[in-house]
C-alpha positions as CSV (number, residue, x, y, z in Angstrom):
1,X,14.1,-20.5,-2.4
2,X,12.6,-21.7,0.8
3,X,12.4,-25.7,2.2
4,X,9.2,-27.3,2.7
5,X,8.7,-28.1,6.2
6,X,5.5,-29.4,8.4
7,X,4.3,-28.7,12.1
8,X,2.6,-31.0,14.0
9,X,-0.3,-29.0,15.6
10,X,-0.5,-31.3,18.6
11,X,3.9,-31.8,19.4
12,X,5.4,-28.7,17.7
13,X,8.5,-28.3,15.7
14,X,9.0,-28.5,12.0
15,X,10.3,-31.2,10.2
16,X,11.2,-30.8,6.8
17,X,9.5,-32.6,4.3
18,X,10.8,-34.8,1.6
19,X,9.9,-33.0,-1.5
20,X,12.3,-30.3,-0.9
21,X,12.4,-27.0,-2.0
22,X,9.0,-24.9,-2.5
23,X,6.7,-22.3,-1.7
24,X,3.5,-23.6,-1.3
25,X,2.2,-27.3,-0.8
26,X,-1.3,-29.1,-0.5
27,X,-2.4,-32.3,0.1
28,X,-5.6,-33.8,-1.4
29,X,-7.9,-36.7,-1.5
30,X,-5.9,-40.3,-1.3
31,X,-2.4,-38.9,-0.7
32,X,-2.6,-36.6,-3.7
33,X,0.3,-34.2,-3.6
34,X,0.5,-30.9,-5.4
35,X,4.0,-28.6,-4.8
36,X,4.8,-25.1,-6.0
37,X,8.1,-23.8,-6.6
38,X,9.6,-20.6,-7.4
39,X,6.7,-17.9,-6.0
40,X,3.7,-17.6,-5.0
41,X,2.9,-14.6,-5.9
42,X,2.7,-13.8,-9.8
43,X,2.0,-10.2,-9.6
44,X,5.7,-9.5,-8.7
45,X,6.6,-10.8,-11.9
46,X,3.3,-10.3,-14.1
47,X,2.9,-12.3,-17.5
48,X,6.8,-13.7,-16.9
49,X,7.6,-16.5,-19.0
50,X,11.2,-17.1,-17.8
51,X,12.3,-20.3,-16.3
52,X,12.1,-19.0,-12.6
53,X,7.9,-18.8,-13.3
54,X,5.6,-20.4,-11.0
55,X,5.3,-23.9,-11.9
56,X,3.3,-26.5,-9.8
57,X,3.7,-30.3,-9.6
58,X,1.3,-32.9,-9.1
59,X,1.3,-36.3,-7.9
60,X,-2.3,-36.9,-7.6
61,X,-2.7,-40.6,-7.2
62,X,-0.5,-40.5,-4.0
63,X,2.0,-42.8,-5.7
64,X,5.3,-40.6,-5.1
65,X,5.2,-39.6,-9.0
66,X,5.0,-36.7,-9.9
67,X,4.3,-34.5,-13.1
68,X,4.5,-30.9,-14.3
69,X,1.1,-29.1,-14.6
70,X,1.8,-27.8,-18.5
71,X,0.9,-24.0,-18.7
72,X,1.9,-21.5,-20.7
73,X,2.5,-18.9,-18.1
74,X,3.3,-19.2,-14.6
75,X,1.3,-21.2,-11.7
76,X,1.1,-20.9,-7.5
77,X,-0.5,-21.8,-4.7
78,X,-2.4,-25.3,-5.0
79,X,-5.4,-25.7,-3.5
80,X,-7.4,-29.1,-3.3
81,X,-11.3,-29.0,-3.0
82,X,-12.7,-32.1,-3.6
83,X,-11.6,-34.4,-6.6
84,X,-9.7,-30.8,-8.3
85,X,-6.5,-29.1,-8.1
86,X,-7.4,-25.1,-7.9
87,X,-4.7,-22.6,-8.4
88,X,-3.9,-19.0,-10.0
89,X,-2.5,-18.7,-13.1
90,X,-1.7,-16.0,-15.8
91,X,-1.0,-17.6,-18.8
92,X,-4.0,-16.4,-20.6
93,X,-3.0,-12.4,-19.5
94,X,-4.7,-11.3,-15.7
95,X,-4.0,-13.9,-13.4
96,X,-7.2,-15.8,-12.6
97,X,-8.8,-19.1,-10.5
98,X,-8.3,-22.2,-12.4
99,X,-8.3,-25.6,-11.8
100,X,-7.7,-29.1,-13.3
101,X,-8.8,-33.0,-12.7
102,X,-6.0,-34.7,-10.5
103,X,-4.3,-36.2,-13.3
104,X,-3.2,-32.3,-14.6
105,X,-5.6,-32.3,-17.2
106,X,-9.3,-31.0,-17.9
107,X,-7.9,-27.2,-16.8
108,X,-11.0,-24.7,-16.2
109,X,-10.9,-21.1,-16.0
110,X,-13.4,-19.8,-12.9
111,X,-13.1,-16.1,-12.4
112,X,-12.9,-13.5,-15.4
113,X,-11.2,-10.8,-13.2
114,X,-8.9,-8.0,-15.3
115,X,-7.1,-4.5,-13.6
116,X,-5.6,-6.7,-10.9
117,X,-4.6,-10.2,-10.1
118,X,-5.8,-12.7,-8.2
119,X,-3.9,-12.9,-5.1
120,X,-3.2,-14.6,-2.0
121,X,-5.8,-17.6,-2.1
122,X,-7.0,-19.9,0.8
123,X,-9.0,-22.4,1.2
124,X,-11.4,-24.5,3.9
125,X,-11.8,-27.4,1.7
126,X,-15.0,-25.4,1.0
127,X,-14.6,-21.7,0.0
128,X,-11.6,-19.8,-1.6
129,X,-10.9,-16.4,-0.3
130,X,-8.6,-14.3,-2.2
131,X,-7.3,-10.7,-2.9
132,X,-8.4,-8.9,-6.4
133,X,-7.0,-4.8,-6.3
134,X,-8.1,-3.5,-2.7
135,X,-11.3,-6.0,-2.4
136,X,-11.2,-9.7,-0.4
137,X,-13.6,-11.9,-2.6
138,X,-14.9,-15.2,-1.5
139,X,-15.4,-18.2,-4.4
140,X,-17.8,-21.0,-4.0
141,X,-16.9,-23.4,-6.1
142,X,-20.3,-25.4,-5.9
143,X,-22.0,-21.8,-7.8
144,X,-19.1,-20.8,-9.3
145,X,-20.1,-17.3,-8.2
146,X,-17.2,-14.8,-6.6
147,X,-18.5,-12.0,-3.9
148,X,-17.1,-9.4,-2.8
149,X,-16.6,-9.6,0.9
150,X,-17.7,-6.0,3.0
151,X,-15.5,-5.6,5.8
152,X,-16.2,-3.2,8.4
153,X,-13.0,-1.9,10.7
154,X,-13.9,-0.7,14.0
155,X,-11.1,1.0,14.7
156,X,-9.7,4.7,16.8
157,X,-8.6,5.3,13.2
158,X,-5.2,7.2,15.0
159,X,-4.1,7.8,11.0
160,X,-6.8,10.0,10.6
161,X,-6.4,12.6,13.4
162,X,-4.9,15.8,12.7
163,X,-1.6,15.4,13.7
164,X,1.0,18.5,14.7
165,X,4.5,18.3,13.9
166,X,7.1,20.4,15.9
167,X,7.3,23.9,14.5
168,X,10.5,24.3,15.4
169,X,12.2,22.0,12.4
170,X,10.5,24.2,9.6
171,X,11.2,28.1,11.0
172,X,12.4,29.6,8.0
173,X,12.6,33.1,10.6
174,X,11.8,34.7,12.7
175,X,11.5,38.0,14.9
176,X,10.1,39.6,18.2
177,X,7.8,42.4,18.3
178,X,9.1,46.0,19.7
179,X,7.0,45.1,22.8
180,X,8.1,42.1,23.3
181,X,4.3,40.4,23.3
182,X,4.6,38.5,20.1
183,X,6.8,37.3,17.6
184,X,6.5,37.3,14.3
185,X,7.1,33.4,12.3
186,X,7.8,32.0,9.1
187,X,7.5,28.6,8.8
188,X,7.4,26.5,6.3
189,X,7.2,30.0,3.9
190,X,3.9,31.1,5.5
191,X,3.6,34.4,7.9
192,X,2.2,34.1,11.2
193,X,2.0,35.9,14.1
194,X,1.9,34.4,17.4
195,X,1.5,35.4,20.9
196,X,4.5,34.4,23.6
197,X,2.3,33.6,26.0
198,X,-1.4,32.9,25.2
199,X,-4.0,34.3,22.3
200,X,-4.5,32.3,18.7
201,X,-1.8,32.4,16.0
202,X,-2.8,35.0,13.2
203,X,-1.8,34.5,9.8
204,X,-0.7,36.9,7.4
205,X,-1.1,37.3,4.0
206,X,-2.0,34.4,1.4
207,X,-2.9,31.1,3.0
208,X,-1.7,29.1,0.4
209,X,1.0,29.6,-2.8
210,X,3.1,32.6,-2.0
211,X,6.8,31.9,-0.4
212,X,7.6,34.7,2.7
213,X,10.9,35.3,3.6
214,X,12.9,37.6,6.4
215,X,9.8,39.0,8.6
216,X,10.7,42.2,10.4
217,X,8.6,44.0,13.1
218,X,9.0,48.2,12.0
219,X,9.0,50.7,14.8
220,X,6.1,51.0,16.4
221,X,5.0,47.5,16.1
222,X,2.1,48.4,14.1
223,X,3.2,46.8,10.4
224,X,5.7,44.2,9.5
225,X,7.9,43.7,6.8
226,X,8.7,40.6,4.4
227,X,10.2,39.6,1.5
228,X,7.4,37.9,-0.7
229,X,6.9,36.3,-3.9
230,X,3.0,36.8,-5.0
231,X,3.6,38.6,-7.9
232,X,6.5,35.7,-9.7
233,X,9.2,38.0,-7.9
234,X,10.9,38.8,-4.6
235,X,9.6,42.0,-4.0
236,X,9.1,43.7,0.3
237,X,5.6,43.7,1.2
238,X,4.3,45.9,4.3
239,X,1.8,44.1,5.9
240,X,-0.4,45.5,8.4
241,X,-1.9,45.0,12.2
242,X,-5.3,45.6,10.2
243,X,-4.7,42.7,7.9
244,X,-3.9,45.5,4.9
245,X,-1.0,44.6,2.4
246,X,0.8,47.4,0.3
247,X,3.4,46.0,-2.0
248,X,6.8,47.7,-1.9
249,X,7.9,46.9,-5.9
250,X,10.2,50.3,-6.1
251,X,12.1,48.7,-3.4
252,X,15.7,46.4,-4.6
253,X,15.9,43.4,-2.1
């Protein structure tokens, strides 16, 4: 488990802090204190009860003592808006948005989400922005309302672009045409024909759901021969430059 530490935004470098181990820490109104240990996340370890479950404690007079925020399930990452403690807990099933007075008591429940926790909250003092499923929600506590927030990426969106992997890794065989113009290509169990030096690649046969095997050009150049599996067995198959297929099943491979 990590140390709590602070960093001056003005002089740099941490110090660590005297509370220490934790993984998430807010300060609040008067010196009020609120530290999490063990997570803060409680979807890695949803519903958990153990003794490693979120658990947050409180000092909220600013006094130095502190007290354990009793919940039967786990607690993270303390927030203070105004004279409240908000945080996420699970103890009543789907992790939600609760909050309590700063003396650990008077706990509220805000959101009714269920599917997906609540995740990743922050605050401005103002607003709480947090993660439910794919969607970023914004809380105002004032309303008590939750929005969904509509994000817009502008973007090249490179992900999306058709993308072509080297051939060359996935030739199951291979074999060049009488003339020497062509050759004829299985790859990845599809038949193809493609020029050596310019023109499109033709494909052969099914598009999709049959496995071809051992392509060989027959004298003449004018039909080709493969092993195929479109009828649930290995079988030859003459395939011609036409686009006509005759299926050899007399023929023992």
């Amino acid at each position: 488990e990590t140390m709590l530490h602070a960093v001056s935004a003005h002089e740099g470098g941490p110090r660590a802090l005297q509370w220490g181990r934790g993984t998430g820490i807010s300060w609040g109104p008067a010196g009020a204190v609120a530290v999490c240990r063990h997570t803060d996340d409680l979807a890695r370890w949803k519903r958990y009860r153990g003794g490693r479950a979120g658990v947050i404690w409180l000092d909220g007079a600013g006094d130095g003592q502190f007290s354990r925020l009793i919940l039967d399930g786990g607690a993270a990452n303390p927030m203070f808006i105004g004279q409240r403690l908000w945080f996420v807990s699970d103890h009543e099933s789907y992790a939600n948005l609760y909050s309590c007075d700063l003396r650990g008591e008077d706990v509220r429940k805000h959101t009714e989400h269920t599917g997906f926790y609540v995740r990743f909250p922050s605050s401005d003092g103002r607003l709480i922005v947090y993660c439910h499923g794919a969607e970023l929600y914004v809380h105002d506590p004032s309303t008590g309302v939750s929005s969904v927030v509509d994000v817009a990426l502008n973007s090249a969106r490179t992900h999306r672009q058709r993308l072509f992997a080297p051939p060359s890794v996935h030739i199951d065989g291979f074999d060049l045409h009488p003339d020497g113009h062509s050759m004829a290509i299985v790859l990845r169990g599809k038949l193809f024909e493609s020029g050596n030096w310019e023109g499109p690649v033709l494909q052969h046969g099914e598009e999709h759901g049959v496995r071809y095997r051992l392509p060989r050009w027959l004298v003449g150049g004018q039909e080709l021969l493969v092993v195929s599996d479109a009828g649930g067995e290995e079988a030859f198959e003459l395939h011609g430059s036409d686009g006509q297929t005759e299926r050899l099943d007399g023929l023992d491979i």
